[in-house]
C-alpha positions in Angstrom: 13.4 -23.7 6.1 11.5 -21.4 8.5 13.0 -17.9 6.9 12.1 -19.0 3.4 8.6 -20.2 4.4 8.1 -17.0 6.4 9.2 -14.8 2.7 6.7 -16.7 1.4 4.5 -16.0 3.3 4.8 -12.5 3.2 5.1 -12.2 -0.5 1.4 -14.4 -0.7 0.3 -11.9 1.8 1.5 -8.6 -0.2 0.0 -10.7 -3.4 -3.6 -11.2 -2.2 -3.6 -7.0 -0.9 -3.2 -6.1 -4.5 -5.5 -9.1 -5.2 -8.3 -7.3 -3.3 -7.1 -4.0 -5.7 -7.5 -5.7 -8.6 -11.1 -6.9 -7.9 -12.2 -3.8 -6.2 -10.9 -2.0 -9.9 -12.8 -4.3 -11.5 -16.0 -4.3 -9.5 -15.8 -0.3 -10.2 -16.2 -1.1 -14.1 -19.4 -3.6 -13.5 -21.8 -1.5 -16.2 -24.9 -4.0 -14.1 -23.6 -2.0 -10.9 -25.2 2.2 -10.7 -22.5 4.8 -9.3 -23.5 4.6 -5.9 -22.9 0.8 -5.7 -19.2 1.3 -7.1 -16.1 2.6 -5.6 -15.7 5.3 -8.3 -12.2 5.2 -8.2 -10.6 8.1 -9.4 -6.9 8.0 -10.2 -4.5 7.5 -13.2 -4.5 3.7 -12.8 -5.8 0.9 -14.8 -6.9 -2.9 -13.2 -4.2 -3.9 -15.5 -1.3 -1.9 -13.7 -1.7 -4.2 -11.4 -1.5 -7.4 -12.1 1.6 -8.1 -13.5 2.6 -7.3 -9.8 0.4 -9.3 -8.4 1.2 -12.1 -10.5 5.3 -11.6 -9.6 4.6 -11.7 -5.7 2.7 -14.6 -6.1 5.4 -16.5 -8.3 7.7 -15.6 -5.9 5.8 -16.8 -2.7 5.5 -20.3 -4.7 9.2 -20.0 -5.5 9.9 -19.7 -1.8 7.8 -22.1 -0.7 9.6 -24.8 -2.9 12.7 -23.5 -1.6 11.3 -23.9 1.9 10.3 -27.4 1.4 13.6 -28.4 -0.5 15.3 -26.9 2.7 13.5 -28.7 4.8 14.3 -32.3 3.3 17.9 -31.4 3.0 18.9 -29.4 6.3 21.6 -31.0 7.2 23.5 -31.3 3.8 22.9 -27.7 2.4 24.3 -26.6 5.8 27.3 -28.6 5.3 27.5 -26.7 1.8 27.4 -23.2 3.2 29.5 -24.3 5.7 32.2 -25.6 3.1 31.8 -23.0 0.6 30.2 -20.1 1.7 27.0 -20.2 -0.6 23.6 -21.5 -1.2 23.6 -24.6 -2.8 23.3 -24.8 -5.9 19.3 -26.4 -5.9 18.8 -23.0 -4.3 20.2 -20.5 -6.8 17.3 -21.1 -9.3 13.9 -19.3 -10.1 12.8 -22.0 -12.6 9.3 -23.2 -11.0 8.8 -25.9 -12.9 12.2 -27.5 -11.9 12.1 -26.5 -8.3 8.9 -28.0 -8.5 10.3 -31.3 -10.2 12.4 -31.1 -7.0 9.6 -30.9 -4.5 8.4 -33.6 -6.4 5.0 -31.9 -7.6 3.5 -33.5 -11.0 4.3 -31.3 -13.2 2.5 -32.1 -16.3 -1.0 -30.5 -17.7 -2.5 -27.6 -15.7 0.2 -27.6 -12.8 3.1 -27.3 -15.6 0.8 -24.8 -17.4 0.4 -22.6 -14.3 4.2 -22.8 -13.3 5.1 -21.8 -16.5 2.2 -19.0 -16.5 4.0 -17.5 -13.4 7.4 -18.1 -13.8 7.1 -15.0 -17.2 5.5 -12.9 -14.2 8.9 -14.0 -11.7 11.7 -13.7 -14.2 10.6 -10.8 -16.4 7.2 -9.7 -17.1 6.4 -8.6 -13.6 9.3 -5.9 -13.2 9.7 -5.5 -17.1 7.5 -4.6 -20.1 9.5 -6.8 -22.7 12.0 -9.4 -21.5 16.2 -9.4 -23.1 15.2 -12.0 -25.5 12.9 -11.5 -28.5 12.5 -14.9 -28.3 11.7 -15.3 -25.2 8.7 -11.8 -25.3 7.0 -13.9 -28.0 7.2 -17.3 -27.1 9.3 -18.1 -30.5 10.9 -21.8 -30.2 12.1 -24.9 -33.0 8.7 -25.9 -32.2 6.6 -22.9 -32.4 7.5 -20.0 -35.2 4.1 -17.9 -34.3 4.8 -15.1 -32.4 2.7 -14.8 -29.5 3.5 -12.4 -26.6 1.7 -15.0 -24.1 0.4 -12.6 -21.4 -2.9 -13.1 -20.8 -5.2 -12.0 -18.0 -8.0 -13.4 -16.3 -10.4 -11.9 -14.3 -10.0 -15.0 -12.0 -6.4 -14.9 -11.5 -7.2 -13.3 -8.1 -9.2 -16.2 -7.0 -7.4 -18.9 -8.9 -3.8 -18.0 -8.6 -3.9 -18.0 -4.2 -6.0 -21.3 -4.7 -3.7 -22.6 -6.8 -0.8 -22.1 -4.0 -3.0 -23.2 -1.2 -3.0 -26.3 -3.2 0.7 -26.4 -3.2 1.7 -25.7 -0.1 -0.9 -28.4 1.4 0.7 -31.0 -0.6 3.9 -29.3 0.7 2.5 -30.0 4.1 3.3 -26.3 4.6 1.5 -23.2 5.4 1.0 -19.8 4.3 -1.4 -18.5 7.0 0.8 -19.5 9.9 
């Protein structure tokens, strides 16, 4: 489990440095703040060029930190796996946060579930691509829900609210991102 909590890790770190972009990009708009109080940042990119990024590395520091915890709890039979057949097992070959959660045995329902599925757009799609392979899938278009909706939203809190939100995790993990 120790090489997948130590890629989290360094994903969570890599998310918060652009983290500390983001707000320093967003400070530099405050219209309360004169020019000598703001950064004055002068180059081609937007606060928004960076968050789908950010969003991405954190997804995938949660994603590793489940892994890390599943790995943990089953040491000795996914090493009889790869011992057997090669690969990971097949709990492992999976970037769906909500089941890996499930797995880790993290409630799932409400604001969690909400989150997990927030970030998992950012892990499988939106955070390397602009639209994903599925028109479906861009606008959120299910039996259930015929409105489309491309269902990437912003917050100017994300950068405070997403690393809380692992912190959260990985205590009820019992694991660690700052070690």
């Amino acid at each position: 489990h120790t090489i997948w909590l130590l890629t989290a890790r360094r994903l969570y770190a890599s998310s918060n440095i652009i983290g500390n972009e983001i707000r320093r990009r967003w400070d530099d708009r405050d219209f309360r703040k004169s020019d000598d109080e703001k950064n004055l940042i002068r180059d081609a990119y937007d606060v928004s060029d960076f968050h789908p990024t950010f969003m991405m590395l954190a997804a995938s520091a949660l994603e590793n930190l489940f892994k890390a915890h599943i790995v943990r709890q089953n040491a000795p039979r996914f090493r009889q796996i790869v011992l057997e057949t090669g690969e990971l097992p097949k709990e492992l070959r999976t970037h769906d946060l909500r089941k890996l959660a499930k797995s880790c045995e993290i409630n799932t329902r409400g604001d969690v579930g909400s989150q997990l599925d927030r970030l998992a757009k950012f892990s499988t799609w939106r955070g390397r691509y602009h639209f994903a392979k599925k028109y479906e899938t861009f606008y959120h278009l299910t039996a259930q829900n015929d409105v489309p909706s491309s269902g990437i939203a912003f917050k100017s809190t994300d950068t405070e609210d997403i690393p809380q939100f692992l912190q959260s995790l990985a205590n009820a993990l019992g694991l660690d991102f700052n070690k």
